[in-house]
N, CA, C and O atoms as a GROMACS GRO file, in nm:
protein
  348
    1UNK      N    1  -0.316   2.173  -2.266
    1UNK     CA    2  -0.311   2.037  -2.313
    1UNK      C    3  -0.265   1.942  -2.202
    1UNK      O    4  -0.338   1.846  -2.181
    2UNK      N    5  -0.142   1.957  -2.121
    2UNK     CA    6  -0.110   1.895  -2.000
    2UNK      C    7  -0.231   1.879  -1.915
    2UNK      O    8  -0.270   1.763  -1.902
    3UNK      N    9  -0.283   1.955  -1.868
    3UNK     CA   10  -0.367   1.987  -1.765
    3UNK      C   11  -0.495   1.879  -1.827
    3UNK      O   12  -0.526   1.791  -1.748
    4UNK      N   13  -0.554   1.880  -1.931
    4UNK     CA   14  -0.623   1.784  -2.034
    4UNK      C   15  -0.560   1.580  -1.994
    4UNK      O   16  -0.610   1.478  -1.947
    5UNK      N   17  -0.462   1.612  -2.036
    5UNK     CA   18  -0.396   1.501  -2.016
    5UNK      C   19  -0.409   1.468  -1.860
    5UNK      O   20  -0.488   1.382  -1.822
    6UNK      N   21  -0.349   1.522  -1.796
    6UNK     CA   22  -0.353   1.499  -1.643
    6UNK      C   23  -0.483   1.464  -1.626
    6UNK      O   24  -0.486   1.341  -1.631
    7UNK      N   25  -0.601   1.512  -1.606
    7UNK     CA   26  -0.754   1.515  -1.606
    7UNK      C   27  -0.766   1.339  -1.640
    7UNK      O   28  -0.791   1.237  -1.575
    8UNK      N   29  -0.741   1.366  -1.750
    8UNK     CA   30  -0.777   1.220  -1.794
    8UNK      C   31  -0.717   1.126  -1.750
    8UNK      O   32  -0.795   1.049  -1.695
    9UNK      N   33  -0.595   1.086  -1.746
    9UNK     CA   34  -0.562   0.995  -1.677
    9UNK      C   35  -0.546   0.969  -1.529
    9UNK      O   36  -0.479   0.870  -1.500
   10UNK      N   37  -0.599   1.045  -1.425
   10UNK     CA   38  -0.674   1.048  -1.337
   10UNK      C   39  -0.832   0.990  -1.358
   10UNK      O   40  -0.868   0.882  -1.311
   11UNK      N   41  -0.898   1.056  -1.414
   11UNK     CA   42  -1.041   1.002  -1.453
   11UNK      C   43  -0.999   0.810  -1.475
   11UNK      O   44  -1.048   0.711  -1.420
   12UNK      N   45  -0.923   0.819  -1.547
   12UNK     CA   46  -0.874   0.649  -1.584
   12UNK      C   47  -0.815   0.597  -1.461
   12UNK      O   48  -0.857   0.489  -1.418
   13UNK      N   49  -0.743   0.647  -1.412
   13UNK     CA   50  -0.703   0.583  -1.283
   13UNK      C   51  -0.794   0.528  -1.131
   13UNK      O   52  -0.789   0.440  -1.044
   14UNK      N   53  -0.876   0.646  -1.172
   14UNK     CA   54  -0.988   0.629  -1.026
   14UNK      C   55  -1.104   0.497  -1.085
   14UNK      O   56  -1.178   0.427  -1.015
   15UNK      N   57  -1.091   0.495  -1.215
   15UNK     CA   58  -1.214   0.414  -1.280
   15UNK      C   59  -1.143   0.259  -1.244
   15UNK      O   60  -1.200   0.170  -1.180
   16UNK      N   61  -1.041   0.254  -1.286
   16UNK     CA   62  -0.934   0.114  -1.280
   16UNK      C   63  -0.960   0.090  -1.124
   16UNK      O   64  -0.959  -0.028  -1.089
   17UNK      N   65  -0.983   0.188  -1.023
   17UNK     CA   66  -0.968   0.160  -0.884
   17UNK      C   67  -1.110   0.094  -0.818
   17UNK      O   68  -1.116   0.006  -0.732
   18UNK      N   69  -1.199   0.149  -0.871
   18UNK     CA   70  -1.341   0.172  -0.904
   18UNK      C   71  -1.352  -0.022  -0.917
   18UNK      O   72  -1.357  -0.099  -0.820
   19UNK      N   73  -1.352  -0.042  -0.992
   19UNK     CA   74  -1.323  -0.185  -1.074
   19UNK      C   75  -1.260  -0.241  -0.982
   19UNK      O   76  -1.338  -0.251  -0.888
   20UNK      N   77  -1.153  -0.287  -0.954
   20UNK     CA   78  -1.093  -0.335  -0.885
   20UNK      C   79  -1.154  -0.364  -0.747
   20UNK      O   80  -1.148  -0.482  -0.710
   21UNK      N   81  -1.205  -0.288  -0.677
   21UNK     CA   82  -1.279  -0.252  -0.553
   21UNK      C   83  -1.416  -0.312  -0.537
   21UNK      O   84  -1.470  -0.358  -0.437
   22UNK      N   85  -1.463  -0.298  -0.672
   22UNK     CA   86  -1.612  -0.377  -0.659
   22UNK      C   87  -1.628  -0.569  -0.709
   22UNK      O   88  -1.727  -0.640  -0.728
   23UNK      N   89  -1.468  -0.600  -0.716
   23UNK     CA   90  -1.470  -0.743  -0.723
   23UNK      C   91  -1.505  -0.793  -0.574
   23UNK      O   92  -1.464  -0.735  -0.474
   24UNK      N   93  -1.577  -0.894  -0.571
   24UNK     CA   94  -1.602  -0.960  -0.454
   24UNK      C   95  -1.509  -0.985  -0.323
   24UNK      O   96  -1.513  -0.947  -0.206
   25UNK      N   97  -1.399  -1.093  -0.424
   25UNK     CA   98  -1.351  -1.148  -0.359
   25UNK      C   99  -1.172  -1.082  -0.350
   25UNK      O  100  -1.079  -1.158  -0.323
   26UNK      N  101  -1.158  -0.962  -0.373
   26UNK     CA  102  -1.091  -0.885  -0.360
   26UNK      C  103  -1.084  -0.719  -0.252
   26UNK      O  104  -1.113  -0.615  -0.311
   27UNK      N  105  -1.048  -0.711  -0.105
   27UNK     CA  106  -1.071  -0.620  -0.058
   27UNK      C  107  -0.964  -0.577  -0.007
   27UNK      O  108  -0.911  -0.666   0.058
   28UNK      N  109  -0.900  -0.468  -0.006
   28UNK     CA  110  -0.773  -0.390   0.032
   28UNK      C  111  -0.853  -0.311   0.160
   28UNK      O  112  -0.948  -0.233   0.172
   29UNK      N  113  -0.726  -0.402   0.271
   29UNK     CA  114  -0.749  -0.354   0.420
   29UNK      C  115  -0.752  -0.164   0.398
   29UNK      O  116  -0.686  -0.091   0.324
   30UNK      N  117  -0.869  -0.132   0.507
   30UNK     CA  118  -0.820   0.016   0.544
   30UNK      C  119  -0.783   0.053   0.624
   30UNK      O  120  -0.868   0.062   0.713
   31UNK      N  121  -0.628   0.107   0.669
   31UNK     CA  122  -0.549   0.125   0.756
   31UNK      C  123  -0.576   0.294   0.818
   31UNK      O  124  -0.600   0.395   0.752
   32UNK      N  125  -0.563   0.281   0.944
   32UNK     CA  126  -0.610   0.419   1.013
   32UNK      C  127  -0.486   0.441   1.051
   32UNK      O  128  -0.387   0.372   1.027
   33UNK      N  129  -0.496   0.576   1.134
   33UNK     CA  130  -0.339   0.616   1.185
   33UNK      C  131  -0.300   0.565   1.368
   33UNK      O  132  -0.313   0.637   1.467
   34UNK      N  133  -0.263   0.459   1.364
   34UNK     CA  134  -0.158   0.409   1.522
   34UNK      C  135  -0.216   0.266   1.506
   34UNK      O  136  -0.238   0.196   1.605
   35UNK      N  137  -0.247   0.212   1.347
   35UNK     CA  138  -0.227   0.068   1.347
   35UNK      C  139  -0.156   0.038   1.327
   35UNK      O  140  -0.072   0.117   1.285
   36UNK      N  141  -0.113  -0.140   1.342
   36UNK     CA  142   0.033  -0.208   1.374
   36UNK      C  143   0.021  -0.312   1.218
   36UNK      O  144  -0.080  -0.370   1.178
   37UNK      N  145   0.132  -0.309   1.166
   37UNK     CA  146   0.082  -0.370   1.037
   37UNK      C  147   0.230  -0.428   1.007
   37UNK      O  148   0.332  -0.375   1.052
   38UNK      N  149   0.230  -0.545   0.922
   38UNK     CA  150   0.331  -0.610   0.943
   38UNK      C  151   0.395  -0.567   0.772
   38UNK      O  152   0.311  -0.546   0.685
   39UNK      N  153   0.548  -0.556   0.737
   39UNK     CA  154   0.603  -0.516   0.602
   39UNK      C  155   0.636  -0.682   0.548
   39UNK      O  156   0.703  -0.759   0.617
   40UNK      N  157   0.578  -0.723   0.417
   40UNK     CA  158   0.656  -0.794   0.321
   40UNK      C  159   0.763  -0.760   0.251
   40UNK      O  160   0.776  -0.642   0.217
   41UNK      N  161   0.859  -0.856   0.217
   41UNK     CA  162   0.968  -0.817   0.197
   41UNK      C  163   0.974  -0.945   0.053
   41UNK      O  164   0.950  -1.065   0.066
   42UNK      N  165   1.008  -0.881  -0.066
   42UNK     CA  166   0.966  -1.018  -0.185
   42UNK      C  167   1.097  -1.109  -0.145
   42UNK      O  168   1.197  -1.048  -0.105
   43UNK      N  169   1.100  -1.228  -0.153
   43UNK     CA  170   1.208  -1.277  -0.184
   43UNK      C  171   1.181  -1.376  -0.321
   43UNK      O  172   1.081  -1.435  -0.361
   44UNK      N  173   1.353  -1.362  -0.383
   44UNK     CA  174   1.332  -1.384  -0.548
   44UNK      C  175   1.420  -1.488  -0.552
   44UNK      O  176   1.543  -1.488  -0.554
   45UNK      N  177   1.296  -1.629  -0.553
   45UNK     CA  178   1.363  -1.751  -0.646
   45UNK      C  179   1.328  -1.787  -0.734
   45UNK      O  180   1.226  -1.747  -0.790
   46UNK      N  181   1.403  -1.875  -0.775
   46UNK     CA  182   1.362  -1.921  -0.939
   46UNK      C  183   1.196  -1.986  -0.920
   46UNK      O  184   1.154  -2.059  -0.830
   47UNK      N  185   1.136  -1.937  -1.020
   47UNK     CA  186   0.959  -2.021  -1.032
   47UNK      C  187   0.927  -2.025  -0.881
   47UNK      O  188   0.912  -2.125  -0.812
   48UNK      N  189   0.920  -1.916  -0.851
   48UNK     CA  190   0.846  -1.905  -0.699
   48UNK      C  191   0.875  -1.777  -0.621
   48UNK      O  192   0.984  -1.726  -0.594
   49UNK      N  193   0.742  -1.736  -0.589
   49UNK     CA  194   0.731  -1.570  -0.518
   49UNK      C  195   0.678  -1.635  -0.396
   49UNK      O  196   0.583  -1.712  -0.384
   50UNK      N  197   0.781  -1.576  -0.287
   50UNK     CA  198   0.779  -1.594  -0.154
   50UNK      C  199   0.794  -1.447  -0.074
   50UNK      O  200   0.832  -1.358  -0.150
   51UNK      N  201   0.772  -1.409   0.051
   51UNK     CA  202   0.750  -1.303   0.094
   51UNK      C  203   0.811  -1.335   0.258
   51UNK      O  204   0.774  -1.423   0.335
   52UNK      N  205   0.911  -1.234   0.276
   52UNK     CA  206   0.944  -1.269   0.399
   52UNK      C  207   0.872  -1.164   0.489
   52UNK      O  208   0.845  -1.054   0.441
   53UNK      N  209   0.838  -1.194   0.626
   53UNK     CA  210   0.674  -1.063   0.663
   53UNK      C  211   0.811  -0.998   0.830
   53UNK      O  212   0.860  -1.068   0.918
   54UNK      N  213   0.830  -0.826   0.799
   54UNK     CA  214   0.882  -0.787   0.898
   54UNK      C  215   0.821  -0.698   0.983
   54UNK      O  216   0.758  -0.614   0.918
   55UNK      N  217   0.812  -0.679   1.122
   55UNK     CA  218   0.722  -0.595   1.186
   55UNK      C  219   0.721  -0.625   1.333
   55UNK      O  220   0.805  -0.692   1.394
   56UNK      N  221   0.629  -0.575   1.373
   56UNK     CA  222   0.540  -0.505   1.342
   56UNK      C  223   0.567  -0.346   1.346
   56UNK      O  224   0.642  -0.303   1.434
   57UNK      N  225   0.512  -0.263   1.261
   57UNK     CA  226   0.562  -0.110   1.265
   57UNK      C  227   0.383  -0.105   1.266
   57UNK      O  228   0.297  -0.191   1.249
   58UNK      N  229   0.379   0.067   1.298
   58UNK     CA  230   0.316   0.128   1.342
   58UNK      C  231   0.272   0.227   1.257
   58UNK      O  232   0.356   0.316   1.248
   59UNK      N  233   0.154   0.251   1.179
   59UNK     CA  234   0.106   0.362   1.114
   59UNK      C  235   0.121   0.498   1.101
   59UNK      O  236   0.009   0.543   1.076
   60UNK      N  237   0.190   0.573   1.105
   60UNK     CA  238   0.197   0.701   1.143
   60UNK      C  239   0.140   0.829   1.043
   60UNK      O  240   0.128   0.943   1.087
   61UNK      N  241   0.106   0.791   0.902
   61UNK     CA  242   0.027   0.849   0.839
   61UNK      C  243  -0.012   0.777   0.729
   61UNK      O  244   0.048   0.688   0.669
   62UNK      N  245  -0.152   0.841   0.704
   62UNK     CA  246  -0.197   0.772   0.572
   62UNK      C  247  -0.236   0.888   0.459
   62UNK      O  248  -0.300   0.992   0.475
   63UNK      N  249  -0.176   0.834   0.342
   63UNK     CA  250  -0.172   0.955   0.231
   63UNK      C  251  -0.307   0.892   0.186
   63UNK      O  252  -0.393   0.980   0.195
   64UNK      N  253  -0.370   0.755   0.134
   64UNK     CA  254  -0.457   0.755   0.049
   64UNK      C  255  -0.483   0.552   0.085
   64UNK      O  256  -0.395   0.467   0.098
   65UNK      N  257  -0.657   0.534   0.092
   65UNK     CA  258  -0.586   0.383   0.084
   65UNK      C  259  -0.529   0.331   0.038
   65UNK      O  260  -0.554   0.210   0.045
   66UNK      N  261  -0.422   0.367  -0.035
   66UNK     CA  262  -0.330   0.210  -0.062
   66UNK      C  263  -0.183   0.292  -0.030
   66UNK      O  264  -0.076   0.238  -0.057
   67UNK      N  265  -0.191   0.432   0.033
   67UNK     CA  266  -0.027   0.465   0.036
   67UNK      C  267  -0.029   0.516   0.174
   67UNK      O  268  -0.118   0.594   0.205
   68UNK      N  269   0.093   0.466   0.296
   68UNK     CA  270   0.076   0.489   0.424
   68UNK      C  271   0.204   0.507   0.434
   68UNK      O  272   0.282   0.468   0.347
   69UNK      N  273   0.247   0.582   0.566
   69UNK     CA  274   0.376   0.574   0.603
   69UNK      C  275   0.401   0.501   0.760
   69UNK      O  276   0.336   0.535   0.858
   70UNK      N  277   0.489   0.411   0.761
   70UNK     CA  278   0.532   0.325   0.912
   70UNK      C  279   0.615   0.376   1.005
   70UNK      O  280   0.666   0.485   0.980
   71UNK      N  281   0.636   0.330   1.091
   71UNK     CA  282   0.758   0.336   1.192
   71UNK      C  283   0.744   0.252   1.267
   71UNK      O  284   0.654   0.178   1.309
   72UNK      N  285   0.876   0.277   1.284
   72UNK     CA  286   0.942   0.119   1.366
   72UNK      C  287   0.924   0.176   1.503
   72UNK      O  288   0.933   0.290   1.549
   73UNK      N  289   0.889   0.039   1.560
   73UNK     CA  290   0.867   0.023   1.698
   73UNK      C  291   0.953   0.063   1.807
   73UNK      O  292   0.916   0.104   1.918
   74UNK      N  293   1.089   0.046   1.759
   74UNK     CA  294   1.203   0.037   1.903
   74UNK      C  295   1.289   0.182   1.826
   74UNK      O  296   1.247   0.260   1.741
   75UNK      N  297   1.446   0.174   1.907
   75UNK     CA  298   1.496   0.294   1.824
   75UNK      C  299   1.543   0.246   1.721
   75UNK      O  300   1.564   0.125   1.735
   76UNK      N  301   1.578   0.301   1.583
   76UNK     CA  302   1.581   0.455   1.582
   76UNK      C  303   1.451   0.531   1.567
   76UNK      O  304   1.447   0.649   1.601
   77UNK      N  305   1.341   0.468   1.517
   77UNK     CA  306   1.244   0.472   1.498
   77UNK      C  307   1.218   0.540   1.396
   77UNK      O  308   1.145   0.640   1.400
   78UNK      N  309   1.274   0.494   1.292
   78UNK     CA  310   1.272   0.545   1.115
   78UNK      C  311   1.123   0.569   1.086
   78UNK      O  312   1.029   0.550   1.163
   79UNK      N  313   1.120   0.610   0.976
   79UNK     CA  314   0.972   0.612   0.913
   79UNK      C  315   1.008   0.566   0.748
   79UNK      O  316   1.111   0.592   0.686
   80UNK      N  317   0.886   0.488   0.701
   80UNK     CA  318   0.903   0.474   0.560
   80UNK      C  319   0.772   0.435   0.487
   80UNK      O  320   0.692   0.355   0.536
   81UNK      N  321   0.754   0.505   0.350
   81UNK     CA  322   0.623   0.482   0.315
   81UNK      C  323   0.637   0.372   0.191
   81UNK      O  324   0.727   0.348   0.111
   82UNK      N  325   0.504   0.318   0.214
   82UNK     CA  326   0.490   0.184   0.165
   82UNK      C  327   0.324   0.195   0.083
   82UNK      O  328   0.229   0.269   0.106
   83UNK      N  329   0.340   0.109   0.004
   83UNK     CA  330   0.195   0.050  -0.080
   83UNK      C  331   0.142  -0.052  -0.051
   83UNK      O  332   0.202  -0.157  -0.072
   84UNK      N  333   0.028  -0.053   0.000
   84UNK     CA  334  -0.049  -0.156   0.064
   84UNK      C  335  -0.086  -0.226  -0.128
   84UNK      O  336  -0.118  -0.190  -0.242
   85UNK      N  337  -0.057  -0.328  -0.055
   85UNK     CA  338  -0.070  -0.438  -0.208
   85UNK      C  339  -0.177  -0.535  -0.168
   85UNK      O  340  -0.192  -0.544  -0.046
   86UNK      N  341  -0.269  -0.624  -0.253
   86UNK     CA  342  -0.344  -0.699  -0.214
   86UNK      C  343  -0.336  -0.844  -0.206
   86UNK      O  344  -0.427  -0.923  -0.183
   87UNK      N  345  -0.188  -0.869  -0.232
   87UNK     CA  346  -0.130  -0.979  -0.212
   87UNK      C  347  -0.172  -1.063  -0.142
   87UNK      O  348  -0.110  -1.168  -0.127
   0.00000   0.00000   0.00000
């Protein structure tokens, strides 16, 4: 029954992506591995979404288009994975 479940909401998930993807005026960059890409950071005021942009870090893997992992440029040279949003 899990395994049923799982199935399906995968099947639903890729379809929602599916959709999303074939709007026009909607396209989510595709990031390769040793591109330089800059991190948003939300900032939260009242009646207004603003984004402060930090970077540039460096690609170091990509799980899937929309999930990648960064690193920072100088030391320590952390890594952290992030969701490419279409913001």
């Amino acid at each position: 029954m899990h395994r049923d479940v799982a199935a399906r909401s995968e099947k639903l998930r890729q379809q929602a992506r599916g959709r999303r993807e074939k709007k026009a005026h909607v396209r989510l960059a595709k990031f390769a591995l040793g591109d330089f890409v800059l991190l948003g950071k939300i900032i939260k005021f009242p009646n207004k979404l603003a984004l402060n942009w930090k970077g540039p870090y460096r690609v170091s893997r990509v799980d899937s288009d929309y999930v990648m992992e960064v690193q920072q440029l100088v030391e320590p040279f952390r890594t952290s994975v992030h969701h490419a949003s279409p913001l």
